[in-house]
C-alpha positions as CSV (number, residue, x, y, z in Angstrom):
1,X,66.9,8.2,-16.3
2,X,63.3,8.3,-14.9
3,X,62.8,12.1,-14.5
4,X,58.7,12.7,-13.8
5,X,58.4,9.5,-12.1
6,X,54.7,9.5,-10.6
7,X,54.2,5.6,-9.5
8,X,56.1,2.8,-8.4
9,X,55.8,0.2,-11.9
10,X,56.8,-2.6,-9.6
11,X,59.1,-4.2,-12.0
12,X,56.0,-5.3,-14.6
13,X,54.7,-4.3,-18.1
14,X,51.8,-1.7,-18.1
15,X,49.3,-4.5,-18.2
16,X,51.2,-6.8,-15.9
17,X,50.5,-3.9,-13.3
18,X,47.1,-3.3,-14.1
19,X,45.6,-6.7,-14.3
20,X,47.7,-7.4,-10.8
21,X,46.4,-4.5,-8.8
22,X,43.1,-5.4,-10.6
23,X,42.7,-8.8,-8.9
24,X,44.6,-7.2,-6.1
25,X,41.8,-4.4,-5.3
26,X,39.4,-7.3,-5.7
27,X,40.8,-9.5,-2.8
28,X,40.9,-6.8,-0.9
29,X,37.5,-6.1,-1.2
30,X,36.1,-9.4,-1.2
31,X,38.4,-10.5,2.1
32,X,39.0,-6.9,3.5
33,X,42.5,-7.8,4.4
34,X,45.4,-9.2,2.7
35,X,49.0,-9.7,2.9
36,X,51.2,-8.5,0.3
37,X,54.9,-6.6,0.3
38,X,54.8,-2.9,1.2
39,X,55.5,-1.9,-2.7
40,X,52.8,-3.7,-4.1
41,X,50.2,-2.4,-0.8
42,X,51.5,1.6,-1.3
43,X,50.6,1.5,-4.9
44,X,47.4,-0.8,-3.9
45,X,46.2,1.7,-2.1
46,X,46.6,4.6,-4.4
47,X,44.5,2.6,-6.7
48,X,41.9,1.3,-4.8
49,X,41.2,4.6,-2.5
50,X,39.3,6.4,-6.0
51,X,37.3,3.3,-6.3
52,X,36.0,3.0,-2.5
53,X,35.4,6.9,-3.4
54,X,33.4,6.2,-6.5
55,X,31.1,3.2,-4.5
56,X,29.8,6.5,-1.9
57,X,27.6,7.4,-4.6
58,X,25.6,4.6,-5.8
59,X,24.7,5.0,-9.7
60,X,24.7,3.3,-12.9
61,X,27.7,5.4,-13.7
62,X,29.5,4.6,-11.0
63,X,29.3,1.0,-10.8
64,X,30.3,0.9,-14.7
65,X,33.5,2.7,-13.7
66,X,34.1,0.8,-11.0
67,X,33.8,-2.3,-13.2
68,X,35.9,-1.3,-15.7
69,X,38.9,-1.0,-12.8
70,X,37.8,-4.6,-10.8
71,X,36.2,-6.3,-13.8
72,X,34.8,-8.8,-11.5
73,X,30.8,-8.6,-10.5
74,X,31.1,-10.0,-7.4
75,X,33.7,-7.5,-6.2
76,X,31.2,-4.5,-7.3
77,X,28.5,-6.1,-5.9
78,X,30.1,-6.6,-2.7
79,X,31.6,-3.1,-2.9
80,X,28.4,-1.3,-3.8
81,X,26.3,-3.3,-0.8
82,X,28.7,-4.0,1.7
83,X,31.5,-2.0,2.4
84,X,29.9,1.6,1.0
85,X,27.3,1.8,3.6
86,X,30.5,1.5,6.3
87,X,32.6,4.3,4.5
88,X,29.7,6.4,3.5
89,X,30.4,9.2,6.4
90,X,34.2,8.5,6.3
91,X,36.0,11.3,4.0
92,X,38.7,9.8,3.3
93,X,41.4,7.0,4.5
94,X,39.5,3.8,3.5
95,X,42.7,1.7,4.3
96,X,45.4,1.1,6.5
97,X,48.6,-0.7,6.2
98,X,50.2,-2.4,9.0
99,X,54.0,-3.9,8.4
100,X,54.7,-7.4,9.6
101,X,58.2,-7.9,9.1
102,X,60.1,-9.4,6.3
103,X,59.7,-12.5,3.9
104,X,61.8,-15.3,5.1
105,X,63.2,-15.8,1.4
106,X,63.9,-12.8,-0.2
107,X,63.7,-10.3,3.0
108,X,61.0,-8.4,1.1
109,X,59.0,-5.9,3.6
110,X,55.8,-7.7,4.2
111,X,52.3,-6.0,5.5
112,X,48.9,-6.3,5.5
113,X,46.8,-4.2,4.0
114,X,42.6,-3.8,5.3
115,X,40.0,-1.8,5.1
116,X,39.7,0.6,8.5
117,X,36.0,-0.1,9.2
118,X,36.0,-3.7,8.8
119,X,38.5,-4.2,11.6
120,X,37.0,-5.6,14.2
121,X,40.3,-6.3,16.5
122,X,41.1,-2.6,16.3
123,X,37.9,-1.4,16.7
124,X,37.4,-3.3,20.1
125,X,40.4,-2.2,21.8
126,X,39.9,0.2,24.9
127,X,42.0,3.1,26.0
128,X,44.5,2.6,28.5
129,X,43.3,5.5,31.9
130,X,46.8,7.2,32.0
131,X,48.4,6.4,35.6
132,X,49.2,9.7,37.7
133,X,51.1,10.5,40.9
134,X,48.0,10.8,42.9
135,X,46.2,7.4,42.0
136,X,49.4,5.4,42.5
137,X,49.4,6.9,46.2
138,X,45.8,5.7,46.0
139,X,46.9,2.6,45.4
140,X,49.5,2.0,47.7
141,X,47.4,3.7,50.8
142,X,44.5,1.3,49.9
143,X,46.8,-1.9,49.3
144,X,47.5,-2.2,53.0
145,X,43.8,-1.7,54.2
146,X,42.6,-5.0,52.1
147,X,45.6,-7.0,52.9
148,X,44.7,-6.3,56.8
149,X,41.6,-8.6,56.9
150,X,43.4,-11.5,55.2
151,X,43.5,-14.6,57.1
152,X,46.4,-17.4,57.2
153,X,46.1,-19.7,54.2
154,X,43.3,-22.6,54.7
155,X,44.5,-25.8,56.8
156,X,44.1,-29.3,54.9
157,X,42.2,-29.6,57.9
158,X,39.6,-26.9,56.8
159,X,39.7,-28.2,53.2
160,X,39.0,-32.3,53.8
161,X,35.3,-31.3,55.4
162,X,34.5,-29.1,52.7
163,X,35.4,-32.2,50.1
164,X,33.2,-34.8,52.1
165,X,30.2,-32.7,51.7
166,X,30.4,-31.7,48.4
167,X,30.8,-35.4,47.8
């Protein structure tokens, strides 16, 4: 029975888990987006959102804890200089998960996983204006007022001087 069960243990020994989420938290950091299976990103997440917490506030204390999660120097350093500056004003929500489908060999749910600030295709998309009643009337009065001044479609005629003189 598993009464009081807080965390998925994604099939692994304590330090199976630990040491994977580990290197995990560190890719994500260091390439701010990766693709994993929806298990492993859920419990990614819940791991990695203290951390990103912790980096706001930029002391010796904190990076020690930090390191004693990623226990890789390049990952702090990147997390401390880098991506804290872009959360600082965020309160919370450091990462999104988006689902891609399913592995082609085992049908396991596959995602991505990113940080939300560093996503530049979602940060430059543009809202859609909403289309009402009223400006699709617009539409369809002005539609006939620019077709009016359209002429017939040029005559090869027309076109053969125009060649010669751009020759």
């Amino acid at each position: 029975m598993r009464h009081g069960k807080k965390f998925n243990h994604l099939g692994r020994t304590a330090s199976h888990r630990d040491a994977m989420l580990s290197n995990m938290a560190t890719s994500l950091i260091m390439h701010k987006r990766i693709t994993t299976t929806l298990a492993k990103a859920k419990a990614l997440k819940k791991f990695v959102e203290p951390l990103l917490t912790k980096s706001k506030q930029d002391t010796t204390n904190a990076r020690r804890v930090v390191f004693s999660h990623l226990q890789n120097k390049y990952a702090v350093t990147e997390l401390f200089q880098v991506v804290s500056p872009k959360i600082a004003d965020r309160p919370g929500g450091y990462t999104r998960i988006i689902k891609t489908g399913f592995r082609q060999g085992d049908q396991a749910a596959m995602c991505f996983i990113e940080l939300v600030d560093f996503d530049e295709n979602m940060a430059k998309t543009t809202k859609k204006a909403t289309r009402t009643r009223r400006s699709r009337k617009a539409a369809a009065a002005a539609a006939p007022a620019v077709e009016a001044p359209a002429t017939e479609a040029p005559t090869a005629e027309a076109e053969a001087p125009a060649e010669q003189a751009a020759e």
